[in-house]
RODO-2510 file (C-alpha; in nm, 4 decimals, decimal comma):
residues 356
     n   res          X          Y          Z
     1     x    -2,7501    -1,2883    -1,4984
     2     x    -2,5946    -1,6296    -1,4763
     3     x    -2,5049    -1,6213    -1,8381
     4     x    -2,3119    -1,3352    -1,7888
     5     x    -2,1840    -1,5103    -1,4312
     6     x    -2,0339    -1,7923    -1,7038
     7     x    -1,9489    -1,5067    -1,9449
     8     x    -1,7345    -1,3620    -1,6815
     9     x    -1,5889    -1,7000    -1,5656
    10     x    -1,4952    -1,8902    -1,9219
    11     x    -1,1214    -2,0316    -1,8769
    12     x    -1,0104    -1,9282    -2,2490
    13     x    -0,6975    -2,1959    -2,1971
    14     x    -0,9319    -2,4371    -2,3244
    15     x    -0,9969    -2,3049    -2,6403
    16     x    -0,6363    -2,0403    -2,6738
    17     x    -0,2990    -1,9702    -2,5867
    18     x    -0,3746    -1,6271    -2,5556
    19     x    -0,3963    -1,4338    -2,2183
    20     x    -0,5579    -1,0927    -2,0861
    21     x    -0,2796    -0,8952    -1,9195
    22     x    -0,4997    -0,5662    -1,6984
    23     x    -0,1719    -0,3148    -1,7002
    24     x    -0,2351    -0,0949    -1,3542
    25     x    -0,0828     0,2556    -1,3331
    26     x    -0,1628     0,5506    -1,0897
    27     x    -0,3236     0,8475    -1,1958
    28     x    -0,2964     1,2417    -1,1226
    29     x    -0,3860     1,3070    -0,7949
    30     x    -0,1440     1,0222    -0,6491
    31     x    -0,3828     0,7677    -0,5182
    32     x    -0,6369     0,6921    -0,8277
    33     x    -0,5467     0,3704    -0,9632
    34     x    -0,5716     0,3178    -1,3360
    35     x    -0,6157    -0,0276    -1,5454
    36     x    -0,7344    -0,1434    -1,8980
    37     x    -0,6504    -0,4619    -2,0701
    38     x    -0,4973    -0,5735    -2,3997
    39     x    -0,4580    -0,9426    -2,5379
    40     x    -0,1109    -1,1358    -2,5287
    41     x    -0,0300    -1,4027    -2,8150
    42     x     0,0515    -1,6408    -2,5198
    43     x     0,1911    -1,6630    -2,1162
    44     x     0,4597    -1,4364    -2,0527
    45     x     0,6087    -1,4525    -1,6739
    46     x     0,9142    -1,1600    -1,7032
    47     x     0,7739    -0,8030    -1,7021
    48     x     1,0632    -0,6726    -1,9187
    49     x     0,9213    -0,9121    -2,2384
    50     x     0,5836    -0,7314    -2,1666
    51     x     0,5161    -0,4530    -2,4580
    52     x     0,5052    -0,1041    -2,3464
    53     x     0,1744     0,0334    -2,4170
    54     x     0,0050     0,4021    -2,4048
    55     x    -0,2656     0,5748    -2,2639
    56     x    -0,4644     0,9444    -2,2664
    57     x    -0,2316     1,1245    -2,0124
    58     x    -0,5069     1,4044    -2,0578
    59     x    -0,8111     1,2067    -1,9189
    60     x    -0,6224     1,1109    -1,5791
    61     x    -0,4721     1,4642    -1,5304
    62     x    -0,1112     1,3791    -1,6449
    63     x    -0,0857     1,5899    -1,9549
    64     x    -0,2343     1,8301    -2,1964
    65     x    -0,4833     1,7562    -2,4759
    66     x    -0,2430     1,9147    -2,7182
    67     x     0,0386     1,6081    -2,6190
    68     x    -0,2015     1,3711    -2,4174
    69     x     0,0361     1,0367    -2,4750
    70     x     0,1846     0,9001    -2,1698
    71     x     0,4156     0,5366    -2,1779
    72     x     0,3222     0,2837    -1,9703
    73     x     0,6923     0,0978    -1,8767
    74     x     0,5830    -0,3063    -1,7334
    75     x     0,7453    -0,3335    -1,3988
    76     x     0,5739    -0,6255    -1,2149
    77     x     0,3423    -0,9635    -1,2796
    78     x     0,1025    -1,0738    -1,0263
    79     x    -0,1665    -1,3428    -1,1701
    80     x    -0,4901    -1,2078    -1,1808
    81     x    -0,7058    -1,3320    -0,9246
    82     x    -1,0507    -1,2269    -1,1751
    83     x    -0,9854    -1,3795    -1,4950
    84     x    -0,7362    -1,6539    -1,3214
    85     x    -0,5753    -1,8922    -1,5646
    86     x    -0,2825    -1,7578    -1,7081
    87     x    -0,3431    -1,3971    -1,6889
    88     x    -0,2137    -1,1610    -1,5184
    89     x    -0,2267    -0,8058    -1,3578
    90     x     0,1153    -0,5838    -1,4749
    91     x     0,1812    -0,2912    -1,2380
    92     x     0,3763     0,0111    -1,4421
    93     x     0,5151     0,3121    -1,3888
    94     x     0,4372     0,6382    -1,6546
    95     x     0,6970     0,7666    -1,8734
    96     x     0,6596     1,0923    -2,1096
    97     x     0,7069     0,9767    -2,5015
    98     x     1,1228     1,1028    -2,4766
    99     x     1,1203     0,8916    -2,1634
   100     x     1,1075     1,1381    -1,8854
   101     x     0,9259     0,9897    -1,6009
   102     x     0,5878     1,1535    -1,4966
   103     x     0,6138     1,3655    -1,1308
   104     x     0,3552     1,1144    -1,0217
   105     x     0,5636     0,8362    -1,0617
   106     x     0,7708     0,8146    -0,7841
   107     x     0,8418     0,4269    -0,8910
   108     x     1,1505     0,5532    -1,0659
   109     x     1,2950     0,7726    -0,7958
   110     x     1,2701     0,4910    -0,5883
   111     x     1,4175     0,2041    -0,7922
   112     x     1,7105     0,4187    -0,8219
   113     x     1,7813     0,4511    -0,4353
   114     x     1,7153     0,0332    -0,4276
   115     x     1,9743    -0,0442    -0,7314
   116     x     2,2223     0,1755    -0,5077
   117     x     2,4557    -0,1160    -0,4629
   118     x     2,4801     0,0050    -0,0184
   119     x     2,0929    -0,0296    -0,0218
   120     x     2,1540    -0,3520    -0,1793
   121     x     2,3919    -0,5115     0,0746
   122     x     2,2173    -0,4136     0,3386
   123     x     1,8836    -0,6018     0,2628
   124     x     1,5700    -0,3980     0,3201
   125     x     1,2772    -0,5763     0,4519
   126     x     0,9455    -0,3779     0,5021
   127     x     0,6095    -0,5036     0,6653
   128     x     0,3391    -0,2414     0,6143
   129     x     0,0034    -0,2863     0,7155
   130     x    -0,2277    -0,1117     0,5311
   131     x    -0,5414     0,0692     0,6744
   132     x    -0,8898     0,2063     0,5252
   133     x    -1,2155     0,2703     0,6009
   134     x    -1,4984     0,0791     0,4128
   135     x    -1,7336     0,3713     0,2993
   136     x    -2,1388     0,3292     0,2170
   137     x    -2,1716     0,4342    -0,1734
   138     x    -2,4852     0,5769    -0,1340
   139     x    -2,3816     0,8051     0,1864
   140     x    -2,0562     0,8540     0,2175
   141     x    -2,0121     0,7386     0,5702
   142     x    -1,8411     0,4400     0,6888
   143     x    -1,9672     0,0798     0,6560
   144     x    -2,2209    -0,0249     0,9466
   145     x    -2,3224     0,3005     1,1156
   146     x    -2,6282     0,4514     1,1288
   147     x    -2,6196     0,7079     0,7997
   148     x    -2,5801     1,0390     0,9180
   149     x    -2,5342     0,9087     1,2687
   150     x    -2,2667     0,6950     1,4549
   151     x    -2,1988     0,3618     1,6403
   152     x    -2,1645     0,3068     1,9804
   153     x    -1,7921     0,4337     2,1122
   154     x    -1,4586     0,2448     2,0368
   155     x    -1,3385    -0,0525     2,2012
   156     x    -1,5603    -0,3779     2,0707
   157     x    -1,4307    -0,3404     1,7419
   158     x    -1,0944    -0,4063     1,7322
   159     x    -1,0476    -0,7861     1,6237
   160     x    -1,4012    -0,7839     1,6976
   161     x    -1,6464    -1,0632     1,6272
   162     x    -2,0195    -1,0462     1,5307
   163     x    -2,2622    -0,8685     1,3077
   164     x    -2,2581    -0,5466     1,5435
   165     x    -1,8561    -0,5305     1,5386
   166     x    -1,7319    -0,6274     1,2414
   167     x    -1,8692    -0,4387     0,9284
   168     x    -1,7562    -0,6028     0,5518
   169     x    -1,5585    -0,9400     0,6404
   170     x    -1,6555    -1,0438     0,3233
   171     x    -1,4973    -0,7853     0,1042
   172     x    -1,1812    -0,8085     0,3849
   173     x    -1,1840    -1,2275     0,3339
   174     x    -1,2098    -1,2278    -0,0414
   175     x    -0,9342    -0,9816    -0,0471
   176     x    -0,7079    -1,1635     0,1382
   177     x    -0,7409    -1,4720    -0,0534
   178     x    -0,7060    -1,2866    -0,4079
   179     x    -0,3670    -1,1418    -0,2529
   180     x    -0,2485    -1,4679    -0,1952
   181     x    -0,3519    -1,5902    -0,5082
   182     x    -0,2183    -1,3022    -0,7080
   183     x     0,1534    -1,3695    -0,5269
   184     x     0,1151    -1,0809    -0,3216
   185     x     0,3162    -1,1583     0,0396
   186     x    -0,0041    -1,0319     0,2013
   187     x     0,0975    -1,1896     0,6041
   188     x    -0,2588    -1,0954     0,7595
   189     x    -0,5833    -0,9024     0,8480
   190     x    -0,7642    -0,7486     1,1060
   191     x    -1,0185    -0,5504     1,2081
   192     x    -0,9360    -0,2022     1,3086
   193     x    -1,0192    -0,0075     1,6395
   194     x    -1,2880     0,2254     1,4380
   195     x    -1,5654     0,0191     1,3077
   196     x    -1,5768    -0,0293     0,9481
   197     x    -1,2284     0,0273     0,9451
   198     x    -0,9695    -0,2450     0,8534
   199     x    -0,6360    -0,3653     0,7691
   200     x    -0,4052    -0,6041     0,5601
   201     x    -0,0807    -0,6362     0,5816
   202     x     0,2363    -0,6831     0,2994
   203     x     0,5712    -0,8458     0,4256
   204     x     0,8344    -0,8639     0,4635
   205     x     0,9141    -0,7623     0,1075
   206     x     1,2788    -0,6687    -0,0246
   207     x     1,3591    -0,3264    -0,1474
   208     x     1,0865    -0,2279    -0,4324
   209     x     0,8769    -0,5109    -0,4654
   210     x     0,7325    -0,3702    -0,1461
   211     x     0,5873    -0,0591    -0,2891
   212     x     0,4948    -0,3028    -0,6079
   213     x     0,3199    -0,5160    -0,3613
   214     x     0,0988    -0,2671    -0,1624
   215     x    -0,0365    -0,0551    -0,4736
   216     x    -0,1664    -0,4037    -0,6706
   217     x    -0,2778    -0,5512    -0,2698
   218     x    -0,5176    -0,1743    -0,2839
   219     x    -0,5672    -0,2306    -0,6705
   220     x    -0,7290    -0,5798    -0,6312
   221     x    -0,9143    -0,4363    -0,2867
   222     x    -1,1013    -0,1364    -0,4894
   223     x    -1,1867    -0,4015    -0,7560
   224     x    -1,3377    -0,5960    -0,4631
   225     x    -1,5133    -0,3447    -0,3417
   226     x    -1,6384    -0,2114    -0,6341
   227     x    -1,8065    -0,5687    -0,7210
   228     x    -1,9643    -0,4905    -0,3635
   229     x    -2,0752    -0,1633    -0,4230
   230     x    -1,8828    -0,0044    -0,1386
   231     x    -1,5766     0,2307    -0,1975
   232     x    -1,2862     0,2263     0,0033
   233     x    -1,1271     0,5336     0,1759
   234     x    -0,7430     0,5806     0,2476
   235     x    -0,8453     0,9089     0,4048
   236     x    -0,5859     0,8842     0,7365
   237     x    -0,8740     1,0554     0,9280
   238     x    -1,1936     0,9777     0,7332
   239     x    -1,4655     1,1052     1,0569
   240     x    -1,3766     1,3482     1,2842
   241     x    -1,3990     1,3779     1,6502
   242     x    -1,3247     1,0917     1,9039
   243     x    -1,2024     0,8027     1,6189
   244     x    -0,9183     0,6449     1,5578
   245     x    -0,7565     0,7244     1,2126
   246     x    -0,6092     0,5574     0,9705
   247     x    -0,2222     0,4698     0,9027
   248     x     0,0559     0,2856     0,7170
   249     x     0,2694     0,2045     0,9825
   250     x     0,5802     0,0939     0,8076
   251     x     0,8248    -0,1673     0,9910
   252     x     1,1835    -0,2011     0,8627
   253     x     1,4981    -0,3432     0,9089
   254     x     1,8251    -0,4497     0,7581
   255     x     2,0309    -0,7486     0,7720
   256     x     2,2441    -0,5418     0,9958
   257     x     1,9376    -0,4892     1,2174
   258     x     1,8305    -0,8141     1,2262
   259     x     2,1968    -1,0009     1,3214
   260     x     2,3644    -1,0327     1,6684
   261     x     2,4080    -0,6781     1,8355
   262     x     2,1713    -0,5181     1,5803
   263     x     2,0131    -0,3044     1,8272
   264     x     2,2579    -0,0801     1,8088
   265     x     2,2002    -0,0391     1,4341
   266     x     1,8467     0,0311     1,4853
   267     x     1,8652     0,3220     1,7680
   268     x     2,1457     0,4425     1,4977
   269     x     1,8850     0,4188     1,2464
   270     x     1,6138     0,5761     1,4441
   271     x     1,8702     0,8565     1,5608
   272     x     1,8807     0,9447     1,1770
   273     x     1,5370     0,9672     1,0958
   274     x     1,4932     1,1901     1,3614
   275     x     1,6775     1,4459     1,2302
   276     x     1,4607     1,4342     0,9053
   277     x     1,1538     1,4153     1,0399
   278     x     0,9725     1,7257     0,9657
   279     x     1,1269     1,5730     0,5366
   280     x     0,9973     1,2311     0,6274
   281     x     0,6597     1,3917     0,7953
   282     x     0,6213     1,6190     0,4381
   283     x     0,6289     1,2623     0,2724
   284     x     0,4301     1,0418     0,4852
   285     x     0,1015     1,1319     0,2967
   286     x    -0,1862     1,4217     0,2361
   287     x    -0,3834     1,5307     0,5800
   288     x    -0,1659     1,3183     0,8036
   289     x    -0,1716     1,6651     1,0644
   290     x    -0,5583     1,5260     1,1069
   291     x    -0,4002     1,2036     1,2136
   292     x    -0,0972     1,2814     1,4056
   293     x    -0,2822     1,4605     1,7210
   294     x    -0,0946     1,2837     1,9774
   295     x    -0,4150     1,0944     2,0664
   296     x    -0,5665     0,7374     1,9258
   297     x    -0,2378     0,6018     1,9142
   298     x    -0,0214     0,8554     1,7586
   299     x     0,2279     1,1130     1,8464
   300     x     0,2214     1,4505     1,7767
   301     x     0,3271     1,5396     1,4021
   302     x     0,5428     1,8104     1,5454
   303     x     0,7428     1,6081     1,7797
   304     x     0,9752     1,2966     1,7189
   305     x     0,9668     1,0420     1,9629
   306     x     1,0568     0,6548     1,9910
   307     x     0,9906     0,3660     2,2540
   308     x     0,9273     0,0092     2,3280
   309     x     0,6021    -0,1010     2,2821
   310     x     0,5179     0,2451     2,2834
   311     x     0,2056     0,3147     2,0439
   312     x     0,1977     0,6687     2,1222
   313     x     0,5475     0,6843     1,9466
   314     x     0,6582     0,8324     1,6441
   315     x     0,8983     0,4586     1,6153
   316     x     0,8052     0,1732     1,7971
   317     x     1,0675    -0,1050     1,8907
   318     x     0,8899    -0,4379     1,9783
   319     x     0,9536    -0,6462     2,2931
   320     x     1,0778    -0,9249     2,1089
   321     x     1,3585    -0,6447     1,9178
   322     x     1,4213    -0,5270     2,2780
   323     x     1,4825    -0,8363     2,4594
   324     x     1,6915    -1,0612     2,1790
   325     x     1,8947    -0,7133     2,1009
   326     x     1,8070    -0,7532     1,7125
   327     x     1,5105    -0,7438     1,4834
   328     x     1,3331    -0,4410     1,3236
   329     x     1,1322    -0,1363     1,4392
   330     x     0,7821     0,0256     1,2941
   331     x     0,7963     0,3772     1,1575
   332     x     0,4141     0,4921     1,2627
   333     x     0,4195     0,8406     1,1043
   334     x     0,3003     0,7383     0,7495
   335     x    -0,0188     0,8044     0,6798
   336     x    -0,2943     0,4854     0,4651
   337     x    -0,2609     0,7286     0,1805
   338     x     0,1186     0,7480     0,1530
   339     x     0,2869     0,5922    -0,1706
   340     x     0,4765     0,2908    -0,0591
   341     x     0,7218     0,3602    -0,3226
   342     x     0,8064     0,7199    -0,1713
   343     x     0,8003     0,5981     0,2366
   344     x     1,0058     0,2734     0,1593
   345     x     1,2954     0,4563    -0,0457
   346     x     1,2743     0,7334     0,2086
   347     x     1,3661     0,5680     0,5252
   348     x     1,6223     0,3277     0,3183
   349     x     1,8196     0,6644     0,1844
   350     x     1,7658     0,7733     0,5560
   351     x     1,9194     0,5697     0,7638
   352     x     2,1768     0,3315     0,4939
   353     x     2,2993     0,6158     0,2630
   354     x     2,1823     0,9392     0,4381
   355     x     2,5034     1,1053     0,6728
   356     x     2,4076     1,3842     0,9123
***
């Protein structure tokens, strides 16, 4: 085992200029992430002098056996927190061989809406923190409890300390650091109010590089995992009954929003995505009605509502936002299985470019 340990470990820049660059993509359903690796003649640092490469479109449920080829377009570097050195994780989008992208890449939808030259001047920061569930591979069932039975009731685990609270610090710890390492803005963790349930969270990041940011944070945290043996769940209501689900609460603003007098901005803003709620709410993830009860810190999925400090909200406006009269506010409809690219773009087209 330790030879392979060293195997695993050997820094190649001793011995070659070449580099291992892992190109990430998302698969079929949505929410599968996809990687394999290919060998660089040396360091390359711009995404756009990256080669486009191919893969079986037919194996990940993104096209037929008949015309199986699907084009991987480089998008974003990170460094690669595994083999370190100088290579590097690439996140891509998928592109049909005429250049069509895929339906599941909802990259390129989005990176239009950000390269609108209004979204541009207005500067659109995003913090979202990122929940999931650490699940037990052999059961199914979350990290910690009892298989096949449950914990004792909510309210120790939340930021909670100690080998009966806090279930997988190790996996959440040595994700955090590979995040930083990798050049991910990853700003903090916690532990979340359902035990084995946590959360990291990316921000502020401008305009795409947001989405880019949260799909290689949950790339690098199933890779994690997986070393672990546990799997990780974005399910936004992975155990039924009286626990708190899971979320992407989302928390925007624009430079508008954030200069002198930009509250008014932001109950303008939050004025517009209530009238498109029930289109936001259709793009906010898969299963989010399981979520959005009105109960464990939510607000009904049916009903649009927005207050200060108010975690029962749809939006939530801080204290700080409140009392200074500028800042940002938190969107806490999406769901921990939404697709940053599609909830980003969405409330930028809202509330910049959108007119009722």
């Amino acid at each position: 085992m330790s030879v392979l340990v060293d195997l695993q470990n050997l820094n190649l820049g001793d011995i070659t200029e070449k580099v291992i660059a892992e190109y990430i993509w998302i698969g079929g359903s949505g929410m599968d992430l996809r990687s394999k690796a290919r060998t660089l003649s040396g360091p390359v640092s711009d995404p756009m002098a990256l080669p486009r490469w191919n893969y079986d479109g037919s194996s990940t449920g993104q096209a037929s056996g008949e015309d199986s080829e699907v084009i991987l377009y480089p998008q974003a570097i990170f460094r690669d927190p595994f083999r370190r050195g100088n290579n590097i994780l690439v996140m891509c989008d998928a592109y049909t061989p005429g250049g069509e992208p895929l339906p599941t890449n909802k990259r390129f939808n989005a990176a239009k809406i950000f390269s609108r030259s209004e979204v541009a001047a207005a500067e659109p920061w995003y913090g979202i923190e990122q929940e999931y569930t650490l699940l037990q591979k052999s059961a199914n069932w979350p990290l910690g409890w009892p298989v096949g039975g449950f914990p004792g009731p909510q309210g120790p685990y939340y930021c909670g300390v100690g080998a009966d609270k806090a279930f997988g610090r190790d996996i959440v710890d040595a994700h955090y650091k590979a995040c930083l390492y990798a050049g991910i803005n990853i700003s903090g963790i916690n532990a979340e109010v359902m035990p084995g349930q946590w959360e990291f969270q990316v921000g502020p990041a401008v305009g795409i590089s947001a989405g880019d940011e949260v799909w290689v944070a949950r790339y690098i945290l199933e890779r994690i995992a997986e070393m672990a043996g546990v799997v990780v769940s974005f399910d936004p209501k992975p155990v039924k009954g009286d626990w708190n689900g899971a979320g992407a609460h989302t928390n925007y603003s624009t430079k508008a929003m954030r200069d002198s007098g930009g509250y008014a901005v932001i109950k303008k803003a939050i004025e517009k995505l209530s009238l498109r709620h029930k289109e936001h709410i259709s793009s906010y993830g898969e299963g989010n009605e399981r979520r959005l009860t009105g109960r464990h810190e939510t607000a009904d999925i049916n009903t649009f509502t927005w207050g200060v400090a108010n975690r029962g909200a749809s939006v939530r406006v801080g204290r700080d936002t409140d009392k200074e009269g500028r800042g940002y506010f938190e969107d806490r409809r999406p769901a921990s299985n939404m697709d940053p690219y599609v909830v980003t773009s969405m409330i930028a087209e809202t509330t910049i470019l959108w007119q009722p």
